[in-house]
MDAnalysis code that builds the backbone (N, CA, C; Angstrom):
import MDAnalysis as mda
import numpy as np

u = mda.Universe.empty(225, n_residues=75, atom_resindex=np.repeat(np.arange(75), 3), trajectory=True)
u.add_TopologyAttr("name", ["N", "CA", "C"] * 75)
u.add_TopologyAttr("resid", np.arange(1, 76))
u.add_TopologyAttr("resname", ["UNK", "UNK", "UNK", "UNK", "UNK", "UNK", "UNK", "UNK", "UNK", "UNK", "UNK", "UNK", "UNK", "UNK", "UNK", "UNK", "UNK", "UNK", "UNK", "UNK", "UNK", "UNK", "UNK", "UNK", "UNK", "UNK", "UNK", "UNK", "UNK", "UNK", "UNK", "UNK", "UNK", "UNK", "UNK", "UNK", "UNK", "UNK", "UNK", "UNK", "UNK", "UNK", "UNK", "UNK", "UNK", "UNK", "UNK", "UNK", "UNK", "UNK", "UNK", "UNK", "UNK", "UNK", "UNK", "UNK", "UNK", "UNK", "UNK", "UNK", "UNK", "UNK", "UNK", "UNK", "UNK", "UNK", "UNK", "UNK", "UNK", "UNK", "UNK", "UNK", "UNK", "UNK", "UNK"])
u.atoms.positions = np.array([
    [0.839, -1.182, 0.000],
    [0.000, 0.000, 0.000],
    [0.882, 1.242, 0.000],
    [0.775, 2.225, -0.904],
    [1.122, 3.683, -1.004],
    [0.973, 4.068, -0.477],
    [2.058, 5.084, 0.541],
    [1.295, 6.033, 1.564],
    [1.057, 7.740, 0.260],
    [0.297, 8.176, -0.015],
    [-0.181, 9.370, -1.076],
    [0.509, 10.483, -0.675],
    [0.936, 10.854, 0.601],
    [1.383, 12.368, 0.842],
    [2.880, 11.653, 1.405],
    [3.308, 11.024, 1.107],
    [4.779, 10.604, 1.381],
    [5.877, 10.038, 0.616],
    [6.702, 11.160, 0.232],
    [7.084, 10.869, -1.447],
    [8.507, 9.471, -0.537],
    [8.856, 9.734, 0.706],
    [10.040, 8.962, 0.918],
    [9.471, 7.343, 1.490],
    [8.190, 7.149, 1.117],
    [7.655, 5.942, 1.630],
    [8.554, 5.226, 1.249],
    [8.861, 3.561, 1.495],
    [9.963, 2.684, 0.908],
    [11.275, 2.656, 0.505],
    [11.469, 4.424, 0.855],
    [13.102, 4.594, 0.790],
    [13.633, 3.805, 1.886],
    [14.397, 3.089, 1.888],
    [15.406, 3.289, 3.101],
    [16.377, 4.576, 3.432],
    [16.846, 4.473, 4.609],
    [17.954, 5.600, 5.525],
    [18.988, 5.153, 4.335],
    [19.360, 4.087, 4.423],
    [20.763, 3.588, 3.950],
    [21.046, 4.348, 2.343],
    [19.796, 4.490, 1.372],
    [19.778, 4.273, 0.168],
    [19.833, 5.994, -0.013],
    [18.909, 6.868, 1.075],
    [19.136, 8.158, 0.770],
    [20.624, 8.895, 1.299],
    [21.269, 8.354, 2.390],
    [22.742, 8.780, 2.671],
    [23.398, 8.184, 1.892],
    [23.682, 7.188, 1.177],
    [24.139, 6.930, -0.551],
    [24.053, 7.709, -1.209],
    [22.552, 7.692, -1.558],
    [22.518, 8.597, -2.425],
    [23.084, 10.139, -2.597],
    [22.967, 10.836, -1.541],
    [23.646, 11.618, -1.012],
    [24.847, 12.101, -1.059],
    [25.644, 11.128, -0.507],
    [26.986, 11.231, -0.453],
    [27.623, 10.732, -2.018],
    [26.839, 9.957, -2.765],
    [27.393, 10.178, -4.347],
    [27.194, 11.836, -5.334],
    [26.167, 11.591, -4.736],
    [25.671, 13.113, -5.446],
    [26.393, 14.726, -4.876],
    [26.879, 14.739, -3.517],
    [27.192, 15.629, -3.355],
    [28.602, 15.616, -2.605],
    [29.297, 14.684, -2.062],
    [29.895, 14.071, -1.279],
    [29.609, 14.536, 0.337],
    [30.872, 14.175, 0.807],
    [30.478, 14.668, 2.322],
    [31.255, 15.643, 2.702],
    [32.063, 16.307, 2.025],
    [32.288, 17.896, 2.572],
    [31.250, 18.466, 2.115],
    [30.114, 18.634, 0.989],
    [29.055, 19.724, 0.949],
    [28.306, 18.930, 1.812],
    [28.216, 17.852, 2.176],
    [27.207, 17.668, 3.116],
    [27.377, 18.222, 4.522],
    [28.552, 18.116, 5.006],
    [28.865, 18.330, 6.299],
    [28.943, 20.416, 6.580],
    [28.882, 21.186, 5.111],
    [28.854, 22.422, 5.373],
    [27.545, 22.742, 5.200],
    [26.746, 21.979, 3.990],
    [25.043, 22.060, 4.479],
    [24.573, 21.850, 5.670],
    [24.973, 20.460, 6.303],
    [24.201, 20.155, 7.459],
    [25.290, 19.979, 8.364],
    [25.477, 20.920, 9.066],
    [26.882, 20.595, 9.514],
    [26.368, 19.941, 11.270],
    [26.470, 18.615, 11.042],
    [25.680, 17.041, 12.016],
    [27.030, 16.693, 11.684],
    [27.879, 15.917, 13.085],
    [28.967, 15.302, 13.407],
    [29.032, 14.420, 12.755],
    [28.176, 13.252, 12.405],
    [28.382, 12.420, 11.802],
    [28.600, 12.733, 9.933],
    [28.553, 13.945, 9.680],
    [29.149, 14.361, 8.911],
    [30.742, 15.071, 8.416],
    [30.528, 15.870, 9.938],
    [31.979, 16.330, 9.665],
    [32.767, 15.989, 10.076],
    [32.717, 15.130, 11.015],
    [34.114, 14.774, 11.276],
    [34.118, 12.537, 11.100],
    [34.940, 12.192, 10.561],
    [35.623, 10.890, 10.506],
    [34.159, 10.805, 9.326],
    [33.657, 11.084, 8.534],
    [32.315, 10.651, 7.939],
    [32.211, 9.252, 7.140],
    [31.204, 8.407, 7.378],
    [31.061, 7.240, 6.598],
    [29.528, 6.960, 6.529],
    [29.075, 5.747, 6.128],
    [27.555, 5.312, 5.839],
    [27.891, 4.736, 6.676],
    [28.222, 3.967, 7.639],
    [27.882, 3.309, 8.734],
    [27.679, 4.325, 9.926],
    [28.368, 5.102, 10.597],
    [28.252, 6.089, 11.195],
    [27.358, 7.243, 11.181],
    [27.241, 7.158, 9.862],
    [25.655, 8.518, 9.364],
    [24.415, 7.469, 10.076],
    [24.415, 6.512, 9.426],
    [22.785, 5.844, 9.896],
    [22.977, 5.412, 11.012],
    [24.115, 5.240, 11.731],
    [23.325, 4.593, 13.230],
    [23.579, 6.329, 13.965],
    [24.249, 7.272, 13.313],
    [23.183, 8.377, 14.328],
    [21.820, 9.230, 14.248],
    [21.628, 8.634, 12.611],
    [20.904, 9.479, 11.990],
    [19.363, 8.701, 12.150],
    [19.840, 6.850, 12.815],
    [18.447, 6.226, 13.333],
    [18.063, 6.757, 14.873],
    [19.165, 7.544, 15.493],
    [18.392, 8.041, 16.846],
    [18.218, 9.197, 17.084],
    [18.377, 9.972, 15.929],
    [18.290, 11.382, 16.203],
    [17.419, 11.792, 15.109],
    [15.983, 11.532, 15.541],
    [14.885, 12.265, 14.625],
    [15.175, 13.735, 14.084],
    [15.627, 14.556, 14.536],
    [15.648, 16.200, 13.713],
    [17.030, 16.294, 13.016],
    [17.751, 15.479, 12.914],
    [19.015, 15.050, 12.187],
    [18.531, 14.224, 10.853],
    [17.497, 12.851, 11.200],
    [17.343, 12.727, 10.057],
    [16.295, 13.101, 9.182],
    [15.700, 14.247, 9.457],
    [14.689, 15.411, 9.291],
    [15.675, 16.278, 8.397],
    [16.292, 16.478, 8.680],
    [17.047, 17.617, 8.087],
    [17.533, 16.522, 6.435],
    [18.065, 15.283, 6.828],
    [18.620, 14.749, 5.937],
    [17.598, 14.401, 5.041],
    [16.655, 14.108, 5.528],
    [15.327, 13.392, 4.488],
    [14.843, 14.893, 3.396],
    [15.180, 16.031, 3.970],
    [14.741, 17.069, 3.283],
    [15.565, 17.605, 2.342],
    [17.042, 17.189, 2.274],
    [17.574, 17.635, 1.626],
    [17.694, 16.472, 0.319],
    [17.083, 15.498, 0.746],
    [17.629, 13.871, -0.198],
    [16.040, 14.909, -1.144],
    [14.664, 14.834, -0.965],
    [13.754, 15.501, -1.374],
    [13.821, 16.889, -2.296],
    [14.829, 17.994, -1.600],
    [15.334, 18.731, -2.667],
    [16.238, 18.241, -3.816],
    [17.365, 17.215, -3.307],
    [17.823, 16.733, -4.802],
    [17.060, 15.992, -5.494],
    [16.656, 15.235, -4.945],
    [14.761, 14.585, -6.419],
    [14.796, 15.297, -6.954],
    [14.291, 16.766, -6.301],
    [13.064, 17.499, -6.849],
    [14.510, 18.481, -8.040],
    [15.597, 18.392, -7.523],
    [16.399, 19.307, -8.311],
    [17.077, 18.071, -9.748],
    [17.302, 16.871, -9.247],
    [16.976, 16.157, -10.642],
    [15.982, 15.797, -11.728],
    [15.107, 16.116, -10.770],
    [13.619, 15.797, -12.015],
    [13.293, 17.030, -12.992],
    [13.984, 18.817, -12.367],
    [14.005, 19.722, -13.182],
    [14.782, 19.595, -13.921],
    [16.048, 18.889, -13.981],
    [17.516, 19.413, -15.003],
    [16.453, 18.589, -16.337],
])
């Protein structure tokens, strides 16, 4: 079942900090969102296990994975 007002339904954490970190790496990530688990020692293992206990961390991240969609679907 589709959730209708939730474009990140069925994403995983794992697949949007990938995605992420290919698309922008992790120095623009860590000066966008500048979250420890970005700037300093940064990896995908370390992003998601802080980014699974810190709801307004991965708030911030889910919004920016949403602006790059929305900034690939314009180019």
């Amino acid at each position: 079942m589709k959730q209708q007002n939730n474009p990140l339904h069925g994403i995983k954490l794992a697949k949007i900090v990938t995605d992420l970190e290919a698309y922008y790496g992790w120095e623009y990530l860590a000066n966008t969102l500048p979250i420890r688990c970005f700037t300093y020692n940064p990896s995908i293992k370390s992003s998601l296990k802080f980014l699974r206990r810190t709801p307004w961390a991965r708030t911030k991240v889910e919004n920016l994975y949403l602006k790059m969609l929305h900034y690939k679907e314009t180019q």
